[in-house]
MIDO-550524 format. One line per field, with one value per residue: residue in one letter; y, x, z of N, C-alpha, C, O in turn. Coordinates in steps of 0.1 Angstrom, whole numbers, always signed. Each point is the difference from the previous one (the first is absolute). Example, Ala and Ser with C-alpha at 12.3 -4.5 7.8 and 13.67 -1.06 7.14 Angstrom:
BEGIN
type: (A_S) $
n_c2: (-57_+11) $
n_c1: (+132_-14) $
n_c3: (+78_-14) $
ca_c2: (+12_+11) $
ca_c1: (-9_+9) $
ca_c3: (+0_+0) $
c_c2: (+12_+11) $
c_c1: (+9_-8) $
c_c3: (+0_+8) $
o_c2: (+0_+11) $
o_c1: (+10_+5) $
o_c3: (+7_+1) $
This chain:
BEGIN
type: (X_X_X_X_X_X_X_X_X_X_X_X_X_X_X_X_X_X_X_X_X_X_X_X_X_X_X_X_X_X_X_X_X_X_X_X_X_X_X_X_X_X_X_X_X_X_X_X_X_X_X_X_X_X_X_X_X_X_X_X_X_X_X_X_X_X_X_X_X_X_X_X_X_X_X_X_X_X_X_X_X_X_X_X_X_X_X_X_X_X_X_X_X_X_X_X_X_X_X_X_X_X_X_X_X_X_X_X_X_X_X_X_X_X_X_X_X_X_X_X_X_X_X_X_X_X_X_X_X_X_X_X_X_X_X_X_X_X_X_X_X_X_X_X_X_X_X_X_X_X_X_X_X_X_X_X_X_X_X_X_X_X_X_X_X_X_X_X_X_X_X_X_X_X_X_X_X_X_X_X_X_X_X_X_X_X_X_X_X_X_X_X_X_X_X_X_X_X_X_X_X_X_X_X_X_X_X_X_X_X_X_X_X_X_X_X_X_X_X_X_X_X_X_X_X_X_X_X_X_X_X_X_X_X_X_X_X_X_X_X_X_X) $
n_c2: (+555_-6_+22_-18_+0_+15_-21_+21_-16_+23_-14_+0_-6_+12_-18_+14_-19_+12_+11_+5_-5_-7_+16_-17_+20_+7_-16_+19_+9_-18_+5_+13_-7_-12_-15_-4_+12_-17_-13_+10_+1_-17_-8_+6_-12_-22_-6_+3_-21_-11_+3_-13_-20_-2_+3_-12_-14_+1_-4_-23_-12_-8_+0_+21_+7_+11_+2_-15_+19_-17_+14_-16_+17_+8_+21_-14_-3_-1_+21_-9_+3_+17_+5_-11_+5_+20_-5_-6_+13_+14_-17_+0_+23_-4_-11_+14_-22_-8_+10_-13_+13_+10_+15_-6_+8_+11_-9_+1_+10_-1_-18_+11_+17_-21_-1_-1_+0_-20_+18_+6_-23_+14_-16_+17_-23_+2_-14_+2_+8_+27_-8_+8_-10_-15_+23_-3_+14_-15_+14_+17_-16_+10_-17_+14_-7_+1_+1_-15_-10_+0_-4_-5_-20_-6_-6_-20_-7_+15_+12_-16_+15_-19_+16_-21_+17_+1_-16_-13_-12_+10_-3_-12_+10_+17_-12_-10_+7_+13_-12_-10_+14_-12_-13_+2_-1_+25_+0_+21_+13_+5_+20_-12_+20_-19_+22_+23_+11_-8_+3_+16_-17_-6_+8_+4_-26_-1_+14_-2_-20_-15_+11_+2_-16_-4_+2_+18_-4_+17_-9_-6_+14_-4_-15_+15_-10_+19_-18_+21_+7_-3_+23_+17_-7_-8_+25_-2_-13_-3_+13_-1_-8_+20) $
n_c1: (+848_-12_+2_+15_-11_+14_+5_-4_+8_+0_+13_-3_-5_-9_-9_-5_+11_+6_-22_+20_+6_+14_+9_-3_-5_-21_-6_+2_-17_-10_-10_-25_-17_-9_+7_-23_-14_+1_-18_-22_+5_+6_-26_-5_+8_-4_-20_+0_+3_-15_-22_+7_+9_-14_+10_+9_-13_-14_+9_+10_-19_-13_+17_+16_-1_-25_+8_-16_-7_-19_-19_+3_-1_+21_-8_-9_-16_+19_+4_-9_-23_-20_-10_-6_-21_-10_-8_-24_-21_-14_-10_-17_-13_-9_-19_-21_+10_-22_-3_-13_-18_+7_+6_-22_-20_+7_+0_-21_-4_+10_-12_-27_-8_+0_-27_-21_+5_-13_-8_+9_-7_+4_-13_+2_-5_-24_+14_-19_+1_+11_-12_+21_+26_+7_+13_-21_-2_-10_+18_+6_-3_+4_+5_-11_+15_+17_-14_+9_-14_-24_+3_+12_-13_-18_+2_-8_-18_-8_-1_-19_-3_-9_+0_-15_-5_+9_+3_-18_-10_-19_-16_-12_-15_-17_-11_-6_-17_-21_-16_-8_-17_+1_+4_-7_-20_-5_-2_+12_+3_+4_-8_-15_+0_+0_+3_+1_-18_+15_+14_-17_-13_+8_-10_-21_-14_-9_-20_-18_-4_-2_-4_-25_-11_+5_-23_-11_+17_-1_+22_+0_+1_+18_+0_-10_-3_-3_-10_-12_+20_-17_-10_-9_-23_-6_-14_-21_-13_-15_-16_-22_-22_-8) $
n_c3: (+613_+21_+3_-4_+15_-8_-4_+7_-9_+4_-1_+18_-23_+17_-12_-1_-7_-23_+1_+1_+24_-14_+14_-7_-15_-2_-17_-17_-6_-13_+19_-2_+21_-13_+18_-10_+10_+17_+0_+3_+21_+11_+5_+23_+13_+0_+10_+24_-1_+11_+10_+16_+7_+12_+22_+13_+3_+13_+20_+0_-21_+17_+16_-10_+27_-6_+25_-9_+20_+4_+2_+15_+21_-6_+7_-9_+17_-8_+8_+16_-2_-2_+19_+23_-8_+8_+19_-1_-3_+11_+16_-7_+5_+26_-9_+12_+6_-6_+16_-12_+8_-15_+17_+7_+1_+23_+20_+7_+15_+31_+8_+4_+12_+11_-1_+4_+21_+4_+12_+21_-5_+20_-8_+13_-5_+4_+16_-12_+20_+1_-15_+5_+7_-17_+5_-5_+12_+19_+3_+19_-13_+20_+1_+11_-6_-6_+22_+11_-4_+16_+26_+13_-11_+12_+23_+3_-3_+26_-20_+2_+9_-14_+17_-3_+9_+19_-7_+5_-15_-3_+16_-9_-24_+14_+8_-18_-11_+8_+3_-16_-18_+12_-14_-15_-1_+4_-16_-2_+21_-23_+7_-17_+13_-9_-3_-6_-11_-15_-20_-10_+0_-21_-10_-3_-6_-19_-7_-11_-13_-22_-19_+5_-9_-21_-14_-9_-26_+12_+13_+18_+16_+7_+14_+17_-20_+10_-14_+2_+7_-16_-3_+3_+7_-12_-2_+12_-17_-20_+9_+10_-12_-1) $
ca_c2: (-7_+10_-2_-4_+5_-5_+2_-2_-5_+0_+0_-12_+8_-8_+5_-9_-8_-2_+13_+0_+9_+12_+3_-5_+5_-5_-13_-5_+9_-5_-8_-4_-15_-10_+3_-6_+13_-1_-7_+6_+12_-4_+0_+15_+7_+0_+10_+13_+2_-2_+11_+15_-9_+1_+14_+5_-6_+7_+12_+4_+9_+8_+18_+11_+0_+4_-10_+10_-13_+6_-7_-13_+9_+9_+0_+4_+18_+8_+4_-7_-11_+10_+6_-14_-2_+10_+2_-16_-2_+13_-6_-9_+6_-3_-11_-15_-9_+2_-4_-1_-12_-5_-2_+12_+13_+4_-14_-5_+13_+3_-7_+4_+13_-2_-9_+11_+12_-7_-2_-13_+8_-12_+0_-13_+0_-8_-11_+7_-7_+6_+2_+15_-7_+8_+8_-1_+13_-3_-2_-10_-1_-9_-1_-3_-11_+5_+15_+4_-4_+9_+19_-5_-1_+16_+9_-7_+2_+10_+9_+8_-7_+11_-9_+6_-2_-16_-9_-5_-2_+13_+11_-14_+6_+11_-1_-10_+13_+10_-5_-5_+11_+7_-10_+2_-19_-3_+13_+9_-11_+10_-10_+10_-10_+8_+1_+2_+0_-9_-3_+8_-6_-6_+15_+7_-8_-7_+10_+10_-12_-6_+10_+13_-10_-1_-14_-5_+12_+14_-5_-17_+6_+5_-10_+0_+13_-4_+9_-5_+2_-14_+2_+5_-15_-6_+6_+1_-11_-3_+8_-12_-9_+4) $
ca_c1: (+6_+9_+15_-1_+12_+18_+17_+18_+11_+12_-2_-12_-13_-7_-10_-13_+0_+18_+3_+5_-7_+7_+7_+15_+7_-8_+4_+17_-2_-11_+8_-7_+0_+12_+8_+6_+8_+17_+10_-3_+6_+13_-2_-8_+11_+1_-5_+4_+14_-3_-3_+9_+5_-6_-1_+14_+6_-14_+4_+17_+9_-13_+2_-7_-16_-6_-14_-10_-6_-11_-14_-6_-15_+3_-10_-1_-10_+5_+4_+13_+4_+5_+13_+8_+5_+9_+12_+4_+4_+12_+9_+4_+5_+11_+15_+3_-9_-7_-2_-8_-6_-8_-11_-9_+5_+10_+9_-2_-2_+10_+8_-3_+10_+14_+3_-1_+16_+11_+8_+0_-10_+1_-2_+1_-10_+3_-15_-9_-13_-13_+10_-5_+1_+6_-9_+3_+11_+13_+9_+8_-11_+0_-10_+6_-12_+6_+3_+15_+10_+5_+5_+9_+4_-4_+8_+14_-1_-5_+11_-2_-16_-13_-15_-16_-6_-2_-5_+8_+7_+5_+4_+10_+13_+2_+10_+9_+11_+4_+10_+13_+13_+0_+6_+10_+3_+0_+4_-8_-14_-12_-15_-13_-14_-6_-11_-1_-15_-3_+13_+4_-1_+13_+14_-1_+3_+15_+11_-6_+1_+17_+8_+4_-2_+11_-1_+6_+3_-2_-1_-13_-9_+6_+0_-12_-5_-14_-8_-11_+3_+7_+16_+7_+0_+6_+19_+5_+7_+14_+13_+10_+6_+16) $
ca_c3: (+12_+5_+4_+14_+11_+3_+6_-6_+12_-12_-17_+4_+10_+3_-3_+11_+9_+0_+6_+16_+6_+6_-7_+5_+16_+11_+7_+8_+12_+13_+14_+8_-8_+1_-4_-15_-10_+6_-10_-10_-2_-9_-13_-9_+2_-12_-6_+4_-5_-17_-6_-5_-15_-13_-3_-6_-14_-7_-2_-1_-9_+2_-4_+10_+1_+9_+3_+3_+8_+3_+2_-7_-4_-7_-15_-15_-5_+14_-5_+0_-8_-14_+10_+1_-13_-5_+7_-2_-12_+2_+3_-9_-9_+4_-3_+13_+0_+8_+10_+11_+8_-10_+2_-1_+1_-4_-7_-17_-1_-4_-9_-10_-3_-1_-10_-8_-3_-5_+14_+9_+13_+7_+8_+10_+5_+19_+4_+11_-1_-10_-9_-9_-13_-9_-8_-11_-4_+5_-15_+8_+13_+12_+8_+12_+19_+16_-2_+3_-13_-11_+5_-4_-16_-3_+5_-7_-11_-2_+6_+7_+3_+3_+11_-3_+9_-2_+18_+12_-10_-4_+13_+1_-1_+3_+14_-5_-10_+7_+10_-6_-2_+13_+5_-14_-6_-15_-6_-5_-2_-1_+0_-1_+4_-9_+7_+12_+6_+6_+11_+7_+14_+6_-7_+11_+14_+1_+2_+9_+12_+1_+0_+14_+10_-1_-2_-15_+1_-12_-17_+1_-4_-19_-8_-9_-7_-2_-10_-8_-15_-3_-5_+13_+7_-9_-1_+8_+8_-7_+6_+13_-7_-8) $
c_c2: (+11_-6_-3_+4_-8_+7_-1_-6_-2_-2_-12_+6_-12_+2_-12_-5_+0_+12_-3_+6_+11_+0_+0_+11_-4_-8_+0_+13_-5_-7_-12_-14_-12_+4_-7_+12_+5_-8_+3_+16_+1_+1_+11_+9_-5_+6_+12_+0_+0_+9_+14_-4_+7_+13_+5_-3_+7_+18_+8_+9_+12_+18_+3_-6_+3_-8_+14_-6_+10_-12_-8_+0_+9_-7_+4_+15_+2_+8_-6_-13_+2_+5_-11_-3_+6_+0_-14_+4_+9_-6_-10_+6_+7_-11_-10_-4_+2_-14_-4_-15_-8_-3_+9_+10_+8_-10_-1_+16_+0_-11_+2_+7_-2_-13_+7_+11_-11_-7_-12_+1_-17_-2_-15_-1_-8_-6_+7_-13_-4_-1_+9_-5_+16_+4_-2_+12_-8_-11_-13_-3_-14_-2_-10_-4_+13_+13_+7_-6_+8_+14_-4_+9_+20_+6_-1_+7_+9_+13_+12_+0_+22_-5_+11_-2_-16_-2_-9_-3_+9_+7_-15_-1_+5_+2_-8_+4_+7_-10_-4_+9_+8_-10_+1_-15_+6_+19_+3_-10_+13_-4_+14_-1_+13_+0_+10_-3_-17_-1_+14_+1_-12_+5_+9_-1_-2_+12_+4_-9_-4_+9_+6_-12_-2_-15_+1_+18_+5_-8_-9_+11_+8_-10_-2_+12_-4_+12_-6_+2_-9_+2_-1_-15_-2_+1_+1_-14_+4_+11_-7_-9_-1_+12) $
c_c1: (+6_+12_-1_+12_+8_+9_+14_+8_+12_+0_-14_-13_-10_-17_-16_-1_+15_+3_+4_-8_+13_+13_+21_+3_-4_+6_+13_-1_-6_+13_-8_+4_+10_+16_+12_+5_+13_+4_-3_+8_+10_+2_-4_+13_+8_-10_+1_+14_-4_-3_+10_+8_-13_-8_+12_+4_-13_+5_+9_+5_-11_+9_-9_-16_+1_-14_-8_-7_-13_-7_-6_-14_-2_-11_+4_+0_+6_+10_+16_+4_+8_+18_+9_+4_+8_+12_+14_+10_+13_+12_+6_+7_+16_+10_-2_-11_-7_-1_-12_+0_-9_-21_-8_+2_+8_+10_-4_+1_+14_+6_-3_+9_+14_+3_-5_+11_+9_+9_+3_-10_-1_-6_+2_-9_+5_-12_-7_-14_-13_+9_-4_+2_+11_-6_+5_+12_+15_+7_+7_-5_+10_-13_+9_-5_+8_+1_+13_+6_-5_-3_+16_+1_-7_+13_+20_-4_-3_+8_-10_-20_-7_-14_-6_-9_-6_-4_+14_+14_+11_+12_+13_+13_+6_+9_+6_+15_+6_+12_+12_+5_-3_+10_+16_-3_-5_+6_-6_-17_-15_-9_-5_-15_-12_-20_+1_-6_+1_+13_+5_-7_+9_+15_-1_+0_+23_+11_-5_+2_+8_+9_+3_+4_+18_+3_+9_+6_+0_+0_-5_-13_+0_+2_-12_-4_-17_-2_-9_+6_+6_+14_+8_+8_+9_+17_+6_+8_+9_+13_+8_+9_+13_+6) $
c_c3: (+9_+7_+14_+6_+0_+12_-5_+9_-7_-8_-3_+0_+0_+3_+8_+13_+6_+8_+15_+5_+8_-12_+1_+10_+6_+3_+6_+14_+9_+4_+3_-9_+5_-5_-10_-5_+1_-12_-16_-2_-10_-13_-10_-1_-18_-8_-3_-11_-17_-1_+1_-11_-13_+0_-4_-13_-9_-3_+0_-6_-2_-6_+12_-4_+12_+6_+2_+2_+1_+6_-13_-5_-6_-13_-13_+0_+17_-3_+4_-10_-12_+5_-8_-14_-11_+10_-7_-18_-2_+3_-10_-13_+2_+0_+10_-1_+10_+9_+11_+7_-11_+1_-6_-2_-2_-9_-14_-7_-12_-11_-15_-5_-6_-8_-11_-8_-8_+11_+1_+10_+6_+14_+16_+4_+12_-3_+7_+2_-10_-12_-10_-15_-5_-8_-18_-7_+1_-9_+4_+16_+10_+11_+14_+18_+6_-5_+1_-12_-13_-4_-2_-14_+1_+0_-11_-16_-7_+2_+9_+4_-6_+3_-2_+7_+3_+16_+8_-9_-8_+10_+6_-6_-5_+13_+3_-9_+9_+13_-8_+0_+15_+6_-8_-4_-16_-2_-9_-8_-2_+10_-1_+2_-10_+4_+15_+5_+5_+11_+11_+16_+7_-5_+17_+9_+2_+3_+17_+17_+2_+2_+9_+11_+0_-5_-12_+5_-15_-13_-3_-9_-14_-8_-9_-8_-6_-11_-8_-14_-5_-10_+14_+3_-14_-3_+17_+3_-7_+0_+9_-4_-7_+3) $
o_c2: (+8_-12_+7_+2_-11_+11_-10_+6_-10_+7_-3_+5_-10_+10_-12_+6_-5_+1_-3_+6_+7_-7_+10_-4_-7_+3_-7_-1_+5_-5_-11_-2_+3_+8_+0_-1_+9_+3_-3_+5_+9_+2_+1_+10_+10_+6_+4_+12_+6_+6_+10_+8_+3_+4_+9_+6_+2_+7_+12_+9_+9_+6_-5_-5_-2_-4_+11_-11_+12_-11_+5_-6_+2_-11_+10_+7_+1_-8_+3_-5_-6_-1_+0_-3_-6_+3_-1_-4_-3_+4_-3_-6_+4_+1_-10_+7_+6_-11_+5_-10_-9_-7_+8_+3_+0_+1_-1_-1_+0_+4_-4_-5_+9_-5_+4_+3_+4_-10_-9_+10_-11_+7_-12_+10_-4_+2_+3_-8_-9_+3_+0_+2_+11_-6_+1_-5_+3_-10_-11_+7_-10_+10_-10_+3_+5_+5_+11_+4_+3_+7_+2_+11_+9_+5_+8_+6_+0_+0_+11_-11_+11_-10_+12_-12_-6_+8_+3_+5_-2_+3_+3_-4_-3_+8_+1_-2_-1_+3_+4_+1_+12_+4_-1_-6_-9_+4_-7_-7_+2_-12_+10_-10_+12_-10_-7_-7_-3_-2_-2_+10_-1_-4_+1_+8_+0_-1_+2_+6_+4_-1_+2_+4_+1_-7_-9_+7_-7_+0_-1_-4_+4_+3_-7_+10_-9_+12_-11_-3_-4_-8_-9_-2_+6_-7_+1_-1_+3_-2_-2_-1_-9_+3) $
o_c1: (+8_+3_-7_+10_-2_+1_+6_-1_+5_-8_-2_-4_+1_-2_+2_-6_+3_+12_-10_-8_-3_+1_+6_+3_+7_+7_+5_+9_+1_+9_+6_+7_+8_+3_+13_+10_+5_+10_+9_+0_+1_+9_+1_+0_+5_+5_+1_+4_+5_+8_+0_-1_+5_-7_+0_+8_+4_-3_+0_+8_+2_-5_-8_-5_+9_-9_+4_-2_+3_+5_-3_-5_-12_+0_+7_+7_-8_+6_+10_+11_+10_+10_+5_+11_+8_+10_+13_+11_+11_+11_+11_+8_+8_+12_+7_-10_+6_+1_+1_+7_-7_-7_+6_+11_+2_+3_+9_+3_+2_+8_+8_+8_+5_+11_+9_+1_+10_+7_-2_-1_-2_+4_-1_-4_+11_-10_+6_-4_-8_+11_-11_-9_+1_-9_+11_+5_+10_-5_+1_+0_+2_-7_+8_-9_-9_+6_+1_+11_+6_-2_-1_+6_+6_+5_+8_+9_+1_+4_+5_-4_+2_-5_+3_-2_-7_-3_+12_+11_+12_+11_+10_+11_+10_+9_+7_+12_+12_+11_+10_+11_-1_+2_+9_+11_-1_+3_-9_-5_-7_-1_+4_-6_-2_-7_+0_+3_-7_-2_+9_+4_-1_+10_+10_+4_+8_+12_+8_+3_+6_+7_+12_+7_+4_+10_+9_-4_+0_-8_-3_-5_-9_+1_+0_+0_-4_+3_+1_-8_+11_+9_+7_+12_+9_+10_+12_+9_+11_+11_+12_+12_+8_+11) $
o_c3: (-5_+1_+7_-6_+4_+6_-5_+10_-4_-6_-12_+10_-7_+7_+1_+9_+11_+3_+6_-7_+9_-10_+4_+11_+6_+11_+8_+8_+11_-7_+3_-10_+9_-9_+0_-8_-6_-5_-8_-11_-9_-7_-12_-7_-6_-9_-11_-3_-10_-6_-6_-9_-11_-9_-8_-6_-12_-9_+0_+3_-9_-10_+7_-11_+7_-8_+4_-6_-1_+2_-11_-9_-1_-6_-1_-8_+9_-8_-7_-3_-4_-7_-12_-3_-7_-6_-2_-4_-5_-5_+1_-7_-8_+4_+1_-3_+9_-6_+11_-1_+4_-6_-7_-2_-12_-12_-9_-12_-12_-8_-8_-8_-7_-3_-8_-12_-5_-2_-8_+6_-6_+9_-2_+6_+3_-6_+11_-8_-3_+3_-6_-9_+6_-6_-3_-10_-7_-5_-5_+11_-7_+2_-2_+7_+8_-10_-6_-2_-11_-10_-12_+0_-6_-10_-4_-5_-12_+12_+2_-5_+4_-7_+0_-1_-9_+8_+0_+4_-1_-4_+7_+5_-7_-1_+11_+3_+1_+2_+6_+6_-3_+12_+8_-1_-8_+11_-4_-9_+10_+1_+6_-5_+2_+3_+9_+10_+9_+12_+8_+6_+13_+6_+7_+8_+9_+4_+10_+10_+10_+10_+3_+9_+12_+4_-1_+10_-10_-10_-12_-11_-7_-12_-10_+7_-6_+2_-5_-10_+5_-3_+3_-1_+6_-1_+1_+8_+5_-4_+0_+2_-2_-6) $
């Protein structure tokens, strides 16, 4: 028998005929349409209350951890994957729980590495259209409708981001992180972008543009430490860290 295509809608998955054609952000972002959604708002607004309720309560008593975040396309036989996994376990031999988006790739990479080590390895997943599903590695798994509740739980639970080369998602938050500690709303907050050859053409755009432009300053730009060495990436958070 093969496997038919599912949806997660929070803790709900759903499979044939029961599959939606879009996805709760979606629907609470469309404006267009009739205007019944003046009186349905109210209501998501208790949802919106429940899942930060059961992400908070899922990872309250979580300890130091680190989100490590990559590409969902990240292959088996790519060398970031093997990366994502050893960065994942070193960290765990450090004492913090690992952290992803619970999806593919990097994500499963890293939650291998860190369940493997014995670790805590946890992942949040989000409703996407396409549904990727929770990667088997993941120990402690939330699955979640709204992107803001649960970049929220990355940032509140994590003492700091190491990012592996990733896409729209990835670089989301990534600059997502960088705006809060460029803002003071989080403190000593690491971020390491591990990979030059991938992250050292925006390291340059950002010095070379924003920088001279007078958009961001000197230290917005040191917030980031980029290396291909995954000891390096490793004793550099947790020096910060402590």
């Amino acid at each position: 028998m093969t496997d038919r295509p599912s949806h997660q809608k929070g803790p709900v998955r759903l499979k044939g005929g029961q599959m939606p054609s879009s996805t709760t952000d979606q629907r609470l972002l469309d404006s267009r349409g009739p205007a019944d959604w003046v009186h349905t708002d109210p209501w998501r607004v208790l949802r919106i209350q429940a899942e930060f309720v059961e992400g908070f309560g899922a990872l309250a008593e979580l300890g130091p951890a680190v989100s490590v975040f990559g590409s969902a396309r990240t292959q088996p036989d790519d060398p970031m994957y093997a990366a994502a996994s050893q960065i994942a376990a070193q960290l765990c031999g450090e004492g913090y729980a690992v952290i992803t988006g619970g999806g593919p790739g990097a994500m499963e990479a890293a939650n291998k590495g860190a369940s493997e080590c014995g670790g805590v390895s946890v992942g949040l997943g989000i409703e996407l259209p396409h549904e990727q599903g929770m990667n088997d590695w993941v120990d402690l798994g939330v699955n979640f409708r709204y992107f803001f509740v649960r970049k929220t739980m990355f940032v509140k639970y994590a003492q700091g981001f190491i990012v592996l080369p990733g896409g729209f998602g990835t670089m989301d938050e990534l600059f997502e992180a960088l705006t809060l500690a460029q803002t003071g709303k989080v403190t000593s907050f690491p971020i390491v972008l591990f990979g030059s050859a991938y992250w050292g053409g925006l390291v340059d755009w950002l010095r070379d543009t924003m920088l001279v432009d007078g958009k961001v300053g000197a230290a917005d730009i040191d917030m980031l430490h980029v290396t291909d060495d995954i000891d390096e990436a490793v004793s550099y958070f947790v020096a910060k860290d402590r």
